[in-house]
N, C-alpha and C positions, 0 to 999 in steps of 0.2 A: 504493500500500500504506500501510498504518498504520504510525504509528511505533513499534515494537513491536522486542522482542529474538525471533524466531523460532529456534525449539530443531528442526535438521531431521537426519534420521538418516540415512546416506548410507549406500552398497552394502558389504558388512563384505569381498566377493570378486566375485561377480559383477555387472557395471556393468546390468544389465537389471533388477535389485532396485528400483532407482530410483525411488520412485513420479512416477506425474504431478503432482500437485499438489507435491511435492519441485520440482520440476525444474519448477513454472510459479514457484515462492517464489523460487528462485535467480535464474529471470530476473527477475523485478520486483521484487527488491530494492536498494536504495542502494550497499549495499557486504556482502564477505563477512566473518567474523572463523575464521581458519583454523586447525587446530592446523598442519598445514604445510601453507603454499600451493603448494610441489614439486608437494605431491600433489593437492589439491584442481584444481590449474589442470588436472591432465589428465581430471577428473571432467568442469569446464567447456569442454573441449574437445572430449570426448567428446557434448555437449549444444550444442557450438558457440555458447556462451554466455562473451561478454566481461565480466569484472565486477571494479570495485574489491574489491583482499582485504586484511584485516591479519590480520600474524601474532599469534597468540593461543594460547601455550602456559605450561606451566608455569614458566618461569625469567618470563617477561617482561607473563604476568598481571595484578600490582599495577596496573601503569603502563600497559598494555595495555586494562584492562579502565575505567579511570576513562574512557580517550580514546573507544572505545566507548559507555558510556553515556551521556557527555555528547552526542556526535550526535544516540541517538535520542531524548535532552530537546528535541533542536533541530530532533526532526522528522523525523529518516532514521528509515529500517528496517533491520536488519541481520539478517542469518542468519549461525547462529555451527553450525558445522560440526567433526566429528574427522575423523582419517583414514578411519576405517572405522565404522561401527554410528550407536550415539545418544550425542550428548557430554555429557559428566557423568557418565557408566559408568564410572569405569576410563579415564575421559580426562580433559582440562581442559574448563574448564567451568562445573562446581557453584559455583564460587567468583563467577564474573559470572551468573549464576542468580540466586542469592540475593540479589547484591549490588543488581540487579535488581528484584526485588521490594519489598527493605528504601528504595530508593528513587523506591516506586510506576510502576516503566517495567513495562508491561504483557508479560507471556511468553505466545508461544503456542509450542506442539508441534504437526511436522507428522513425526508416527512413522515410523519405516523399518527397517529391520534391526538386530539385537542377536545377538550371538553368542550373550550370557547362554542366551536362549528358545530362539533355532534349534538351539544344541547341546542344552538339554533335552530337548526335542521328538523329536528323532530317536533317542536316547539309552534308550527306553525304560524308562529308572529311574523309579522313583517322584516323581514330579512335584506330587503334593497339596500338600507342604512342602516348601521348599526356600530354602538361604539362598547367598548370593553373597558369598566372600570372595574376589574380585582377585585380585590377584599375589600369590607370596609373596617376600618381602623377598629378595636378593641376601646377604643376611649368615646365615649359617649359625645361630646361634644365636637371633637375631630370627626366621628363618623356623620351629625349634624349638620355639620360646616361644607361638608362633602358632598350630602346630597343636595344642600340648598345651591351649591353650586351648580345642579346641574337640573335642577326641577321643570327648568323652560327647555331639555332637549329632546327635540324633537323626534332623535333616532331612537330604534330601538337600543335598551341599554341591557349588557349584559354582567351580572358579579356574581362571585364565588361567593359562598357563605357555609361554616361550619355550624354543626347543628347545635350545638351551645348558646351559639349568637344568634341564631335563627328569629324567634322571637320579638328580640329587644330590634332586628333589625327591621324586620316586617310591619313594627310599628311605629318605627320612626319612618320610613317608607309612609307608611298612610298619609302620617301626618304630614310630613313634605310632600306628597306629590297629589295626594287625595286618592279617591277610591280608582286607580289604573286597574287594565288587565295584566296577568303576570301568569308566566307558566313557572310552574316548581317543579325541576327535572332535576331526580334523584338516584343515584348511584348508577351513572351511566353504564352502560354495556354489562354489568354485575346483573344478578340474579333476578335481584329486586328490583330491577331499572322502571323507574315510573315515573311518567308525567301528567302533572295538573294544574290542568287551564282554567282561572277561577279570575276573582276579582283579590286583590290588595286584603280587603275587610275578610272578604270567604277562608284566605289561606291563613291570618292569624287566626280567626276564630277555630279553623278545624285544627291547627298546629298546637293550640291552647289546650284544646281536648287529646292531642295526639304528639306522643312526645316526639321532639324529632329525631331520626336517625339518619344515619349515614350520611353522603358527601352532597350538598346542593349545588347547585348552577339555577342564578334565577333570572327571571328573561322578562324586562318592565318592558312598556308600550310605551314609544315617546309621547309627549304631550299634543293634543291634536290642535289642530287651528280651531276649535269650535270650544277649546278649552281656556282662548285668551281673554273671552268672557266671564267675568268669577260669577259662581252660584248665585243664585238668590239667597235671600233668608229663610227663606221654606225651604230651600234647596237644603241650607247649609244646617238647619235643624234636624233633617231629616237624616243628613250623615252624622250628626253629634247623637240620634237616638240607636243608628244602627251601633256605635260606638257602644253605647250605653249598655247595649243588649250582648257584646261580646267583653263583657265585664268592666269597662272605662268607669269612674266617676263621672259626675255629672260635670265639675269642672274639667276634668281632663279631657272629656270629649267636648266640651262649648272650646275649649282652647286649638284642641285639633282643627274640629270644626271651621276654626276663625282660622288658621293656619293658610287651609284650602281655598276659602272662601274669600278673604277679604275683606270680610265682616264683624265689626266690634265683640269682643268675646261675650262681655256684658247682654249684648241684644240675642244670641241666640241663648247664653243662660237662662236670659230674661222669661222665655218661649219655653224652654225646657221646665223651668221650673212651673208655670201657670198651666202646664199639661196640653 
């Protein structure tokens, strides 16, 4: 093989995704650069393929990725691998990528799975436009900050989300964006692979009742032109009682409410409480 950085996309769930030429790269390569070798060694076991690995993740990158590049200066070839999809998505990566090219070491891709495409694709949302923002932050207020930034776009949006966060994310989702459609696609190409096309309010409400498991991919619907209109007041009461009825307090839902709407929180409390 060439001495080359090979960018290869490994199975995101099911190990048969694999492509061939995948799985001819890993055996004729020098050595692997692994996000975690735990996981990658049962990839190559599964392929019955023995091969040097280094670890190659985020904390150990800097110093990780110098040691890398300088091999294939000297002539190795490496394949730089995530746990699951194509690395530099939403994994480590991009940063020995770049680093990569800005020191003329030649990149090639050998494509394989992305959750990004495979949860669009089944998802039947609008797919013409669509942008990928990742995770959303652990920290309540950054995660906040993030979606009001992007509440007016238009494309479809696609983020990852662990089922921990699930939850707290789906309701701050409400409350910035209002009641959207969304698909919740669930441990893709795996056993259990399921998708559900509901509304924003439908998916907390049944996720409330139903704990989450496994790996999400959630797929919002941009903002529509007939949405640059805010609610009415009747409108906006009528989302602060569906609120109400998926366990919200009374202010917490006139607050949402007002969020979506554009409407004084006071005036649809006002509504909520006189019945």
């Amino acid at each position: 093989m060439s001495a080359k950085l090979y960018v290869v996309g490994t199975p995101i769930g099911n190990l048969g995704d694999l492509s061939p030429r995948a799985a001819e790269v890993l055996e004729s390569c020098d050595f692997i650069a692994a996000e975690d070798t735990r996981v990658t060694v049962k990839l190559l076991n599964h392929l019955g393929i023995k091969k040097e690995m280094i670890s190659y993740y985020e904390h150990n990158k800097k110093d990780k990725g110098k040691q890398i590049l300088s091999r294939i200066a000297n002539g190795e070839a490496c394949v730089l691998v995530s746990d699951a999809g194509m690395p530099a998505i939403s994994d480590p990566g991009q940063e020995l990528v770049d680093e990569a090219h800005n020191a003329g070491i030649p990149v090639e891709s050998v494509p394989g799975p992305s959750a990004v495409v495979t949860a669009l694709a089944i998802s039947g949302m609008p797919s013409g436009r669509f942008c990928f923002e990742g995770f959303l932050s652990v920290n309540k207020p950054a995660r906040k900050r993030h979606l009001e930034e992007i509440k007016n776009e238009k494309r479809t949006m696609i983020f990852y989300e662990a089922p921990h966060k699930l939850l707290a994310t789906l309701k701050d989702m409400l409350e910035c964006f209002g009641d959207r459609k969304i698909a919740v696609c669930r441990e893709l190409t795996k056993l259990h692979e399921t998708v559900m096309r509901v509304s924003l309010l439908e998916a907390l409400k049944y996720f409330e009742h139903n704990a989450p498991k496994g790996e999400f991919v959630l797929i919002i619907s941009g903002k529509e032109e007939e949405e640059e209109e805010k609610l009415t007041l009747t409108d906006a009461t009528a989302l602060a009682k569906r609120l109400i009825e998926s366990g919200e307090s009374v202010s917490s839902a006139a607050k949402q409410a007002a969020a979506a709407s554009g409407i004084r929180k006071s005036e649809i409390y006002k509504l909520l409480i006189e019945g």
